[in-house]
N, C-alpha and C positions, 0 to 999 in steps of 0.2 A: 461553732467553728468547725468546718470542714477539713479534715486531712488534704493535703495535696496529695494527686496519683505520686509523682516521685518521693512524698513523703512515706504513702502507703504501700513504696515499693518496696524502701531501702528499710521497712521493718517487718520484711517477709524473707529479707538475708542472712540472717544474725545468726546464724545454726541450728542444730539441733534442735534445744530446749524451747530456743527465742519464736524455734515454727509450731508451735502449740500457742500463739498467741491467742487464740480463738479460745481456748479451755483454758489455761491459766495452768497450776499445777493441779493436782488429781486430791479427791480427798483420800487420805485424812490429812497425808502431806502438806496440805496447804493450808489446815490449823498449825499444824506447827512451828510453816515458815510465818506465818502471820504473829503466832504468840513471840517470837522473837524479834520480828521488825516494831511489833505495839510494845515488848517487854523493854527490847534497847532506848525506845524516844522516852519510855514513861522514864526511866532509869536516870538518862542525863540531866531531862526536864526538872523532876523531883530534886534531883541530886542538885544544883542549879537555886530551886526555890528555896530548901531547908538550911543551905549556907546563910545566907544571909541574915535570916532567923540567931543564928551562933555567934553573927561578927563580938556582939558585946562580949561575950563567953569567952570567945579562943580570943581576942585582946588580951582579957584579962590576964589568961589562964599561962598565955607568953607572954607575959608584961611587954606587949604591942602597945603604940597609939591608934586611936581609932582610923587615923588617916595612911598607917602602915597597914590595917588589919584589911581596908577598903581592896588590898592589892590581894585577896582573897577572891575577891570578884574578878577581880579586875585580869588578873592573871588569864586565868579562866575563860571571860569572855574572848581577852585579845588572842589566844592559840586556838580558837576558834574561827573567829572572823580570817587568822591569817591561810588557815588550812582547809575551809571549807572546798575551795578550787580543787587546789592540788589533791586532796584526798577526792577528787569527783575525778580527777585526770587519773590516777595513781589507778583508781578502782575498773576503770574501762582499760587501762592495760595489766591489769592484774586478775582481775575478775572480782565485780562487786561484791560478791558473796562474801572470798577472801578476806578482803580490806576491810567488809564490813565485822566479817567476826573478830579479825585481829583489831579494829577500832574499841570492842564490847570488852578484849582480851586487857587490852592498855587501860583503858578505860578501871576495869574492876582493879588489874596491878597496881594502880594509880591510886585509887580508893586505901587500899592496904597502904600504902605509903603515908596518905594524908593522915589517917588512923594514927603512925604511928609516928608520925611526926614531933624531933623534941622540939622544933622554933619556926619561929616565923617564916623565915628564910627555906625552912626544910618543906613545910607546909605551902608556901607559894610555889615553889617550882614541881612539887606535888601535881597540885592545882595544874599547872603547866600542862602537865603530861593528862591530866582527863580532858583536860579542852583538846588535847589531839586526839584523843579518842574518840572523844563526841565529835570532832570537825569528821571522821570518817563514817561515823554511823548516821548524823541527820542528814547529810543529804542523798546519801546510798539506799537510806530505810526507801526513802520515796521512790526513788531507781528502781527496787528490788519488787516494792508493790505491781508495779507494773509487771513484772514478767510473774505475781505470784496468783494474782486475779484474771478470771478473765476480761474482755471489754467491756461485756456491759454489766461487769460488778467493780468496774474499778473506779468511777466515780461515789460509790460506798465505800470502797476500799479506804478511798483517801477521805471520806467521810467519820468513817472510824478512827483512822491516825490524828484528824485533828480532835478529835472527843477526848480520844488518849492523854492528848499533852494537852488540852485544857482540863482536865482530872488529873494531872501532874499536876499543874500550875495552880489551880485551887487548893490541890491537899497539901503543899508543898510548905507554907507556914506553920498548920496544924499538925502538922507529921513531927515536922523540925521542934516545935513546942513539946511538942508532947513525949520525944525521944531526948531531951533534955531535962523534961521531968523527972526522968526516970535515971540516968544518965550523961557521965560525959561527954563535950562535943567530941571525941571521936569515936564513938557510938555512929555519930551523923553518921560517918563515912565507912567506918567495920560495915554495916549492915549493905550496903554494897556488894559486899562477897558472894555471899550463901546467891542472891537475886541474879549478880551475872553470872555466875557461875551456871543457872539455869538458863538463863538466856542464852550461853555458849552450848548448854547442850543441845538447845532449840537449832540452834545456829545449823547444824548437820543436816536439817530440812530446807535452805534454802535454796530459792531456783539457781540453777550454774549456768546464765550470759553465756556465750561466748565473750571471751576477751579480744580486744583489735592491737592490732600490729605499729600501733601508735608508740614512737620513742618517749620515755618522758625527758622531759626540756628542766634541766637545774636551775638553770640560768631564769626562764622565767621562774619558776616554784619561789626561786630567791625575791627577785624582783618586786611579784604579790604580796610575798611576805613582810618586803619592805615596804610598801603602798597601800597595806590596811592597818598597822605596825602604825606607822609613822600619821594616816587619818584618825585614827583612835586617839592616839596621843596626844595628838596635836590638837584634836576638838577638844578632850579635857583640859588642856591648858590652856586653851585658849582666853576662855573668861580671867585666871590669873595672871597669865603673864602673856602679854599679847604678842612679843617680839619673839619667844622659844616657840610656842602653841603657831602661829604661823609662817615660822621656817619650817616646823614640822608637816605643814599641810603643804607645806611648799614641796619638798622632798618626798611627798606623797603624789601631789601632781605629775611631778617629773618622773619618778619611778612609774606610775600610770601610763605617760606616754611615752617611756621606754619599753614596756611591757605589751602595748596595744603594738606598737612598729613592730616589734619582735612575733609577734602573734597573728599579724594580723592577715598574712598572705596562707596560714596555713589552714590542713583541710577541718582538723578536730581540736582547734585552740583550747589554751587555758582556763582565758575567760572565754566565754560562749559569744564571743562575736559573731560566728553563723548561724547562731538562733535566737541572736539580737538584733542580725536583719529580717526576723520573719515579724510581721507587722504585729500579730497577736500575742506570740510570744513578747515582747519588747512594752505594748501595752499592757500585758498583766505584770511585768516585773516593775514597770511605773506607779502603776495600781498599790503595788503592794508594797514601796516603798512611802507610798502617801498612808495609806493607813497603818503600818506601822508606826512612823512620824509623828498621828496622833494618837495612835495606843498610848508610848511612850511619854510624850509629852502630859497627857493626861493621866496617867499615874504615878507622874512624879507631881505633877500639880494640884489631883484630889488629894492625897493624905495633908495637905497644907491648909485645904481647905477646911476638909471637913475637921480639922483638931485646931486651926489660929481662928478661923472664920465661926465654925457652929460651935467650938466649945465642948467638943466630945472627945471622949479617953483615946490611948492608942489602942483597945482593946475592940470598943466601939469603929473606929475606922477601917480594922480590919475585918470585922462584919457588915459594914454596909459598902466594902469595897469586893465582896466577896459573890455577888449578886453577879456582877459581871462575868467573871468564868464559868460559874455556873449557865448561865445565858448562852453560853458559848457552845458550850455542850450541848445545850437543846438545841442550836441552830442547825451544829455541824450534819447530824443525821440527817434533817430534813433539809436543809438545801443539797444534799447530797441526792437525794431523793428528787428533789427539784428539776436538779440538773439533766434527769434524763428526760425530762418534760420541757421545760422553759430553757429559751435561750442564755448562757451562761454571762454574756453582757449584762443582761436586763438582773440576772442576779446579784452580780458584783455592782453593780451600781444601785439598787434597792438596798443591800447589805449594808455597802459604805455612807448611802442617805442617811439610815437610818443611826450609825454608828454617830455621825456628824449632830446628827438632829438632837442623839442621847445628850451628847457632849456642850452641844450648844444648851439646852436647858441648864444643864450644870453649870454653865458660866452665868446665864440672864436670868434665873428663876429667880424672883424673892422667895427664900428660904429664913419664914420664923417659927419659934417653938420648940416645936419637936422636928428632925428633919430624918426622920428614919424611910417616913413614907416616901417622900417626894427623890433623895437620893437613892432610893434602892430601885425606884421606878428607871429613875433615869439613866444612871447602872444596866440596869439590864435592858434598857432599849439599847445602849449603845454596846453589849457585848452582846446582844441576839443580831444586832446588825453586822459585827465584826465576825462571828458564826456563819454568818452565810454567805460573806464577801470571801470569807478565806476559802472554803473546800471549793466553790465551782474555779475561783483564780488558781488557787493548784494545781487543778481537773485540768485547766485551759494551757495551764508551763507546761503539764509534763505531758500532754496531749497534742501541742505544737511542735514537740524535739521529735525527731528521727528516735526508734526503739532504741538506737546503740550511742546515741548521747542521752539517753535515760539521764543516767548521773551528772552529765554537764547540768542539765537543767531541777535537777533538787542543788546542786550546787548552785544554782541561779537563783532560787525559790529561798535556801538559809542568808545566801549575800544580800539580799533585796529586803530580808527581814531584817538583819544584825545592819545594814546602812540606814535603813529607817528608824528602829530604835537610840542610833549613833544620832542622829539629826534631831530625834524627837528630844533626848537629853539636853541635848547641847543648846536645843533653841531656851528650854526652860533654865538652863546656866547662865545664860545671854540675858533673858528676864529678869531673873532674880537678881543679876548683878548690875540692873539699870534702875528698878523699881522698886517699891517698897511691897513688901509681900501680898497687901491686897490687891494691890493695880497688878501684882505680877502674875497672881493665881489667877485671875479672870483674865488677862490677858491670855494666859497660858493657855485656858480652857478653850478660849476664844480662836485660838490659833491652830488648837489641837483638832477644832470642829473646824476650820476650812482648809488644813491639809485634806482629811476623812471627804468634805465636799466636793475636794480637786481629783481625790480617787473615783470618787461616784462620775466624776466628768470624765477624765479618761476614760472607765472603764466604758462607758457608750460608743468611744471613739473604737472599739472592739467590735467586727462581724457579730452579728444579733445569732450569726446561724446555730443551730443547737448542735453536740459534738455526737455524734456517729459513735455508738456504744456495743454496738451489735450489727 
């Protein structure tokens, strides 16, 4: 994918800092900024995986129901998905650096709060306040890469951030197990402290953007809020109660095309409608809501499989589910590496094939005896395929936006991931509540491989051209 001349114009305007595009930041400086944008994603990610690990624990521990203590996630996710935007708008008029370190600063205060939480109640809205944190650091971290690397180390760059948070996302069970071993669940979240608190000191090494002269819009912030708010909610409820679950989706609609009218004539919108018209950019966030779709979908449908189907412990599931992150991590280098050779089409849709192809085994393979071999095989074709789909579609979002909507477009890249995952649940909700759990897992698995195949087809429908790194 080729820059447009007016694209490769209007990121030779951006000030001071932003006109060292060519060097990046200078070493050693730019270890620095780096160990803070990799320290903050490991931080949320991790912090993210080892909850869940707890939910049985902190029930207990505040005599919760399992279905109240669920709102520990759930919290969490929804102050994410509704701020991703807004904190990508907030940071291009504030300056991303700012936003980002005050997201890392709420983020750890928030921590200390969860720690110290006597109830449920204190403990969710806890949670609250780190998913605002983290809605300002994920999609700013990728913003920021860009002004911290130079061109033709920044498809590494972004090679490394997803290694990062697939080494989150793998340790993120065994960490949470093993700090409960040892300790209470609010251990999970104390340890928090001491780590951002180093990440904030990192923080004083990142690049400083200039910031634009853009007003921020309440009215939309609000709007969004109500419109991911109300799709989140509504897709959970939906399988129970179909009449609340799709007024809910309804009110999300509406507020969508309140939001779109109100945004849609101006120059630096909320949501990225002007980098939703560029064909490439619009293609990878298709992309990546298909293979998110079937990430999701298939991890809520292998642990069904492999414990009602093959007869294996939970302890066993999550070693032969754990093949996949790992996968992921060898990918991300090397199609990072790729990308400056092969057209970044041909990668995204090689990646997604292959993720599709993991996934379909898992649904049609006869699996008798032992099934350690054949699902850890297939596991990690479909996360060494998910590895190399993701860093070059990164490469391609944040390589199609203009330098000074940086942040709109990692704000596009978290929306496109937390919509796909929202889809991939939902459709396995829909399954389960139509089927009886074997027809529903292979269904699942079934469906989960021709989302992954729909992304492999779009991404094609992407210029082959390879991206201009230097």
């Amino acid at each position: 994918m080729l820059l447009s001349p007016s694209l490769r114009s209007s990121t030779s305007s951006i000030g001071t800092e932003a006109a060292n595009d060519i060097d990046g930041l200078p070493m050693p400086r730019r270890i620095a900024a780096v160990a803070a944008i990799l320290g903050a994603a490991t931080l949320v990610v991790l912090d993210g995986a080892i909850a869940n690990v707890a939910l049985p624990s902190i029930s207990r521990q505040l005599q919760a129901t399992p279905a109240d203590a669920v709102w520990i996630i759930t919290a969490y996710q929804l102050a994410v998905v509704m701020f991703l935007l807004p904190a990508s708008a907030v940071g291009a008029r504030l300056g991303y650096h700012r936003v980002f370190a005050g997201g890392v600063a709420l983020f750890t205060a928030a921590s200390v709060l969860c720690a110290l939480s006597p109830s449920l109640p204190w403990l969710v809205a806890a949670r609250c306040l780190q998913g605002l944190g983290a809605a300002a650091v994920m999609p700013l971290g990728l913003a920021l890469l860009r002004f911290t690397y130079p061109r033709r180390l920044l498809a590494s760059a972004i090679g490394w951030n997803a290694l990062a948070i697939a080494g989150a996302t793998a340790a993120g069970p065994s960490t949470g197990a093993f700090i409960l071993s040892a300790a209470s669940w609010p251990w999970l979240f104390a340890v928090n402290l001491p780590i951002g608190l180093l990440v904030l000191a990192a923080c004083t090494k990142l690049p400083r953007p200039e910031s634009t002269k853009d007003s921020i819009d309440l009215w939309s912030i609000a709007l969004n809020a109500i419109m991911f708010a109300a799709f989140v909610l509504g897709s959970d409820r939906l399988p129970s109660s179909l009449p609340h679950g799709g007024a809910l989706l309804g009110v999300a609609i509406a507020s969508m095309a309140l939001l779109v009218r109100r945004e849609m004539a101006k120059k630096a919108p909320l949501v990225p409608l002007d980098l939703l018209r560029v064909h490439s950019f619009r293609i990878s966030v298709i992309a990546s809501v298909c293979c998110f779709t079937g990430q999701m979908a298939s991890y809520v449908a292998l642990p069904f499989y492999i414990q009602h189907e093959l007869g294996q412990s939970t302890t066993a599931t999550g070693l032969l589910m754990t093949p996949w992150p790992l996968a992921v991590m060898l990918a991300a280098p090397l199609s990072a590496r790729m990308a400056q050779r092969v057209p970044t089409a041909w990668l995204c849709a090689a990646g997604s094939a292959f993720l599709a192809t993991g996934l379909a085994l898992c649904a049609l393979w006869p699996i008798h005896g032992n099934p350690a071999l054949p699902i850890a095989l297939f596991t990690s074709l479909a996360g060494f395929g998910f590895g190399l789909f993701q860093t070059p579609n990164n490469q391609n979002m944040l390589l199609s936006a203009p330098k000074e909507r940086s942040g709109a477009a990692g704000g596009a890249q978290g929306t496109a991931r937390l919509t796909g995952l929202t889809l991939g649940s939902l459709a396995m909700s829909l399954v389960f509540g139509v089927l009886p759990s074997h027809s529903a897992v292979h269904l699942g698995l079934t469906m989960a491989a021709l989302a992954a195949l729909a992304g492999s087809v779009v991404s094609l429908l992407r210029s082959p051209a390879r991206p201009r790194l230097s």
